[in-house]
Backbone bond lengths (Angstrom), bond angles and torsions (degrees), N, CA, C in turn:
res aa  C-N    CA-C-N  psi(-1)  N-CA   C-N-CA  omega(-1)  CA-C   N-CA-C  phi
1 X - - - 1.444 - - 1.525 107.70 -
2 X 1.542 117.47 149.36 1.517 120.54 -171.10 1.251 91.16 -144.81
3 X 1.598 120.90 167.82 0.979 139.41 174.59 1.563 110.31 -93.15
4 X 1.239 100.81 123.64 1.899 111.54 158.14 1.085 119.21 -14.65
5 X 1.750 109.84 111.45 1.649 93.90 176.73 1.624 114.26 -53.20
6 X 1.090 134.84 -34.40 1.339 138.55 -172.38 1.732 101.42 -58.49
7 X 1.082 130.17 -9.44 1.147 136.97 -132.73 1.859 106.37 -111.57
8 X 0.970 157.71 159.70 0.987 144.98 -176.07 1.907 101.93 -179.25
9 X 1.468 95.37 120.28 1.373 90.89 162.49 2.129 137.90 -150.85
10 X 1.363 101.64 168.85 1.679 84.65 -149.27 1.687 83.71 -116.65
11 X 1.021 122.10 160.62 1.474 128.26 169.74 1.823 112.66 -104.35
12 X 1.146 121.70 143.45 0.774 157.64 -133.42 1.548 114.86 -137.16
13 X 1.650 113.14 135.54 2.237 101.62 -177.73 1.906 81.26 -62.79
14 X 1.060 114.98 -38.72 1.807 95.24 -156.20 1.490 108.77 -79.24
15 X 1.324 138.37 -27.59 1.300 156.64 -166.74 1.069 145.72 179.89
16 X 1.406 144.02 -95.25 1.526 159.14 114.53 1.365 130.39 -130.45
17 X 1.471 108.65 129.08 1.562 103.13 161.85 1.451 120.06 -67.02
18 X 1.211 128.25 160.90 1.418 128.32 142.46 1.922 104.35 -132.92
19 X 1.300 93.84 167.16 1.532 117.49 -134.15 1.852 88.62 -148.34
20 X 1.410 104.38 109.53 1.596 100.29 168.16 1.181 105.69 -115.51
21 X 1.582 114.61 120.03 1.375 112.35 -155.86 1.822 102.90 -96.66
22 X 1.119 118.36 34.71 1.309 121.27 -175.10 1.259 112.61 -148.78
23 X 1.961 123.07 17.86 0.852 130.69 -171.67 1.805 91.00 -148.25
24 X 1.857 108.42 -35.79 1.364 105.18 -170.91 1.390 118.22 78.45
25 X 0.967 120.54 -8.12 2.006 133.23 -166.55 2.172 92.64 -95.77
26 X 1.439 104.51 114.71 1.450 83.99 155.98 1.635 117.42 -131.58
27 X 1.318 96.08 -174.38 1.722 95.06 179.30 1.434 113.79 -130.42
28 X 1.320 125.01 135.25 1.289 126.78 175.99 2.103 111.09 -66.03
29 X 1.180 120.66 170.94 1.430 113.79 167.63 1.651 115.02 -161.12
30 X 1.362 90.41 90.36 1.715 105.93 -171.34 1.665 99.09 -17.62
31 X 1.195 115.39 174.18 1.659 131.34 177.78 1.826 102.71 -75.50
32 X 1.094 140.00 4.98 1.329 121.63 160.11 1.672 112.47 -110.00
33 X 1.367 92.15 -16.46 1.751 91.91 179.40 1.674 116.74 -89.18
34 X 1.899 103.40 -6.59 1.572 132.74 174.86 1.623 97.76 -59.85
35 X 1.751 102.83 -55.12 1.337 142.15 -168.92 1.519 93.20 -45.87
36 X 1.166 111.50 -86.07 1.795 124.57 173.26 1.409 103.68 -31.33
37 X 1.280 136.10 -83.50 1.311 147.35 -130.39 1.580 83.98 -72.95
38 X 1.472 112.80 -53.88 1.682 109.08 172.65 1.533 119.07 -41.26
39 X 0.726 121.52 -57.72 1.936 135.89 170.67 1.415 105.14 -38.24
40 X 1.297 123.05 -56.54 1.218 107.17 -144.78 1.685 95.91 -112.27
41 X 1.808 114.47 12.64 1.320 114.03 175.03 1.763 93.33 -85.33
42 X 1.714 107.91 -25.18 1.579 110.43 -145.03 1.965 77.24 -94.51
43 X 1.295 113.67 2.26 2.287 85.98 -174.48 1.116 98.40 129.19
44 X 1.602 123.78 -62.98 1.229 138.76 -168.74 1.249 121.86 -10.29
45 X 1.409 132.68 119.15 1.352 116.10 168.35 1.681 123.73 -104.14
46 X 1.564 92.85 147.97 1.584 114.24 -161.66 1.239 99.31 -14.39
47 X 1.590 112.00 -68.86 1.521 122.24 -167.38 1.897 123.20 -62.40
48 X 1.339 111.38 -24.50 1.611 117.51 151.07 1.418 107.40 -55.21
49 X 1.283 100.82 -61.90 1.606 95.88 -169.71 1.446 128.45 -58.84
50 X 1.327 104.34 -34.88 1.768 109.89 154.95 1.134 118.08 -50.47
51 X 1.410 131.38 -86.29 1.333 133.62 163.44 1.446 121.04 -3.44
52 X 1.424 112.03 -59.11 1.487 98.05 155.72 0.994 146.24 -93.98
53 X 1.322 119.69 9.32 1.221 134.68 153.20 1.753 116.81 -57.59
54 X 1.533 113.01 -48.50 1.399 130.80 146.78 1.088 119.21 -28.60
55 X 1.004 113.03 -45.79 2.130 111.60 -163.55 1.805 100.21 -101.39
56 X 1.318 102.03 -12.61 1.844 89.03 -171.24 1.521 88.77 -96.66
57 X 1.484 125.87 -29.80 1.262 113.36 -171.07 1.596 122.80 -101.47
58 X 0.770 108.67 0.60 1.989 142.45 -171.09 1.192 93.32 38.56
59 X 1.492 110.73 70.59 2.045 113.02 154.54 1.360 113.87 -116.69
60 X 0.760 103.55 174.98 1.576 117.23 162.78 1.304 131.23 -12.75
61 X 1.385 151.64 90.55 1.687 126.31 -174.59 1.385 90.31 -39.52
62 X 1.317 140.67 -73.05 1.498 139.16 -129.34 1.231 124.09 -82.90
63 X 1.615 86.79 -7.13 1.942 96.84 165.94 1.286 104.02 -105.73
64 X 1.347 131.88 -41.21 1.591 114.62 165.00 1.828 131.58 -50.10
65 X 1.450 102.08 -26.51 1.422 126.36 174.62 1.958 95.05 -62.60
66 X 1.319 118.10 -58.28 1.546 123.22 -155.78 1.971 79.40 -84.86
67 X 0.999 115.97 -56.60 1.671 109.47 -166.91 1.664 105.85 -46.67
68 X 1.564 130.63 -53.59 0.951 129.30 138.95 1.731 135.42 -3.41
69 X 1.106 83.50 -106.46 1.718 104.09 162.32 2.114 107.08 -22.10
70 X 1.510 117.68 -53.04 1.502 116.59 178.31 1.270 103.56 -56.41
71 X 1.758 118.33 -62.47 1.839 112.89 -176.57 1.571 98.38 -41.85
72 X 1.243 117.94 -66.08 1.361 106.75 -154.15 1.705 129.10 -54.25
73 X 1.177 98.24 -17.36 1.592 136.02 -178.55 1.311 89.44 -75.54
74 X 1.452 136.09 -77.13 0.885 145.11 176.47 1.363 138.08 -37.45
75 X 1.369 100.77 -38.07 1.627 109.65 173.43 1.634 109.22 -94.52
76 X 1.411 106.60 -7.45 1.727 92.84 177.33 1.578 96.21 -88.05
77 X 1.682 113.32 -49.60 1.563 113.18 -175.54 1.866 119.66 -34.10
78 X 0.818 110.81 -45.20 2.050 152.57 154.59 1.364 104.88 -36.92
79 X 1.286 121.54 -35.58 1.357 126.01 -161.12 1.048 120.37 44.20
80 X 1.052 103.91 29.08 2.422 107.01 171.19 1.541 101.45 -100.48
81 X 0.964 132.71 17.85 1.272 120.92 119.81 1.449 135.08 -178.08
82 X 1.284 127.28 169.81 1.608 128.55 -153.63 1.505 104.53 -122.46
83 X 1.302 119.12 174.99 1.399 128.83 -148.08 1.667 88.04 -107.95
């Protein structure tokens, strides 16, 4: 997964912005959804990235799996980024 060429983004002490520069609309992304968007720019798959999402936050696999699963939902719906 990559980010939208339109797409541009800066990190942040709390997380990352992204910035669609062909829409002008951006979105902030607290420090675990930084976490995600990092993963799956670097390869990561969904289910790695849960897992550690699991172990840094000590919840649930199956709520880090679904908490997961929403960003990712989220950032394609968003179109900040493509497969």
């Amino acid at each position: 997964m990559r980010l939208h060429p339109d797409v541009v983004s800066t990190d942040t002490d709390d997380g990352t912005v992204l910035l669609n520069g062909r829409t002008g609309r951006y979105w902030q992304l607290n420090a675990t959804g930084a976490h995600v968007l990092r993963g799956l720019l670097d390869g990561d798959s969904p289910d790695d990235i849960a897992a550690g999402v699991a172990t840094r936050h000590r919840i649930d696999p199956s709520r880090a799996e679904r908490d997961v699963t929403t960003v990712i939902d989220q950032l394609r719906t968003a179109g900040l980024v493509i497969a």
